[in-house]
N, C-alpha and C positions, 0 to 999 in steps of 0.2 A: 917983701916976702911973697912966696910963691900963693897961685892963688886957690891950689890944690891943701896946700899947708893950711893955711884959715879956712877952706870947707869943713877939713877932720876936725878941728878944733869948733867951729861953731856948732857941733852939735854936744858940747857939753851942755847948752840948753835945756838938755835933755834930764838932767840932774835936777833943775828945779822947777820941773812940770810934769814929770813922771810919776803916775798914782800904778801899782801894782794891782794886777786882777789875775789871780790864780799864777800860771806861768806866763802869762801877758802884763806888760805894762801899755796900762794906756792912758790918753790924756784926758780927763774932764774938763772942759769948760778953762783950762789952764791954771785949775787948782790944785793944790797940793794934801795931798791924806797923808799925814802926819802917821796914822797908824799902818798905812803902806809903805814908809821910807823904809823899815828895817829888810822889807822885800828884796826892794830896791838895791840897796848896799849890799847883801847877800850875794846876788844875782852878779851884780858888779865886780865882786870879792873872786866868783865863781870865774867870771870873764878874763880875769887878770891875771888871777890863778894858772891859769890853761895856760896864758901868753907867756908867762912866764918859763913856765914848764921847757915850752917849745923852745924858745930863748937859750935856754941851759942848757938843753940837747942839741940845738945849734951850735953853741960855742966850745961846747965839749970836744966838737969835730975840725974848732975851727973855724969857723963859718959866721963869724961878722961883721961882715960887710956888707954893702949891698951892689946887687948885680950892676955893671956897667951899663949904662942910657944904651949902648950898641944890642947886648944882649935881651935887653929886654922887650926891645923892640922887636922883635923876633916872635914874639907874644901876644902882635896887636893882628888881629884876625881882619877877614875879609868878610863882608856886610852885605849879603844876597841883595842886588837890585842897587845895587848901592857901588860910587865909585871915590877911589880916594884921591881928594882934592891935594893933590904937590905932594911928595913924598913925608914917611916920617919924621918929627919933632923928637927931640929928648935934649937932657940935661942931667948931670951930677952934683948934689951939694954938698961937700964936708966941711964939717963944723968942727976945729977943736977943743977935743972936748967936752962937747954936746954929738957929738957923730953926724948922720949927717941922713941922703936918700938921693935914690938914680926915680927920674920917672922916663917916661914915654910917651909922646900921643901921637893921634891920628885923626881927619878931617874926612868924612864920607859924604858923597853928595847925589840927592836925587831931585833935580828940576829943582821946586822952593823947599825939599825937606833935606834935614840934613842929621849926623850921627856922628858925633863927639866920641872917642873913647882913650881915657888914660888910663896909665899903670904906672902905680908906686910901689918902690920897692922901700920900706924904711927899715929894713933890717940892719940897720948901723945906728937908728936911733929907737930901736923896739922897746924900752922902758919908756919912753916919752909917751910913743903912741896909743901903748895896751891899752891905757883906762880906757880912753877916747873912741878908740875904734872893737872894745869889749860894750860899747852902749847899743850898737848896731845889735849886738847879737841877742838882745836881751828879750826880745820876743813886743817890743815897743811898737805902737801903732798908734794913728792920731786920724780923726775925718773934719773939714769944717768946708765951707762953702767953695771954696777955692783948691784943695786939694786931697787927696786921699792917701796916707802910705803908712808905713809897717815891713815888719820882717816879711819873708819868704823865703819856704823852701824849694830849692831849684834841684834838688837829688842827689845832689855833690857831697861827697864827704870832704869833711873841712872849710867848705866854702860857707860864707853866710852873706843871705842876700839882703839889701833892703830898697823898698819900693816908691816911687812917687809917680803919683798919680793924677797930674792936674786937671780941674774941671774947667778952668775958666779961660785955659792956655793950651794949645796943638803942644803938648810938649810931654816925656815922663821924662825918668831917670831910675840909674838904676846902680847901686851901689854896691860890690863885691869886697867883702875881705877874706884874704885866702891864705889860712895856714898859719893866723897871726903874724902874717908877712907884708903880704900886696895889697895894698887900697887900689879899689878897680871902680873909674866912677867910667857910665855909660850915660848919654846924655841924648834924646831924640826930641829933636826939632822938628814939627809941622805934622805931626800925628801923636794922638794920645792914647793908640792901641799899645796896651804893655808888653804884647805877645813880640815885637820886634824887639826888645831891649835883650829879652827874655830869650830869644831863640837863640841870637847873636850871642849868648853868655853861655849857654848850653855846647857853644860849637868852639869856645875858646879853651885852650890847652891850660884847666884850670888846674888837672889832677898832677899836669907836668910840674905846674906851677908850685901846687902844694907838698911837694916831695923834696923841693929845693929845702 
């Protein structure tokens, strides 16, 4: 199984560590406030809801499938200071049955640091995904010795960001979903300044993206 497919899925985690605070959820000590779940599922309810929606008005037109690995590549931007290591990757899955997803990537390279970035289109299996990737949006944030992250707002309508922050590692990450569509993971290697993951996502044809 691809190894983008088990990233989105590992943060169902998220479900039973999650204490709600206000319109944040965040994590204690990896306990659970039992008087915070109904928060939580709310919030959840609210994410899925959205996806859904999107979904409907998608198929209404027509429009479920997901973009071809050629197209989507199309998508994957250029990385100031930064050079891309052998041409673009991609690949298409169909599942019968279950549907299916096209992704994309690309390999940037500077001396020892380096910039990861893919794009998933799972708009042929979008009921699979919503819960999973409506957890991103939920305003969830966590700090411990080793790394720091949370949502972020990057300005974008329709996009929601979330963040990772390592302390103990040259490394963030940086996770885009757009339009209840594209899983956008950004991945930087040999620096821990956020502001490169961040500029780089700011300058990618996100609104093109969210309009698909």
């Amino acid at each position: 199984m691809k190894k983008e497919f088990l990233v989105i899925f590992s943060a169902a985690w998220i479900l039973i560590t999650a204490c709600g605070g206000g319109d944040k959820v965040v994590v204690k000590d990896g306990e659970v406030s039992v008087s915070d779940l109904p928060k939580v599922a709310e919030k959840m309810n609210e994410g899925v809801k959205d996806a859904q929606d999107r979904w409907e008005a998608r198929k209404a037109k027509g429009d479920t499938l997901a973009m071809p690995y050629k197209d989507l590549q199309a998508y994957l931007p250029e990385v100031s200071g930064y050079t891309k290591d052998g041409g673009p990757k991609g690949s298409q899955v169909n599942m019968p049955g279950m549907g299916g997803w096209s992704e994309a990537e690309q390999r940037y390279v500077n001396g020892e640091k380096e910039v990861d970035i893919k794009i998933m289109d799972y708009n042929a299996s979008q009921m699979g995904f919503a819960g999973v990737t409506a957890m991103y949006k939920m305003g969830f944030s966590s700090e411990d010795d080793t790394k720091k992250e949370g949502s972020l707002d990057i300005g974008m309508k329709d996009v929601a960001a979330f963040e990772t922050i390592y302390k103990t590692d040259q490394r963030t990450k940086l996770i885009l979903i757009v339009a209840d569509r594209f899983y956008i993971e950004l991945d930087n290697e040999g620096s821990n300044d956020p502001e490169l993951l961040r500029s780089v996502a700011k300058n990618m044809k996100l609104s093109e993206l969210a309009s698909k």
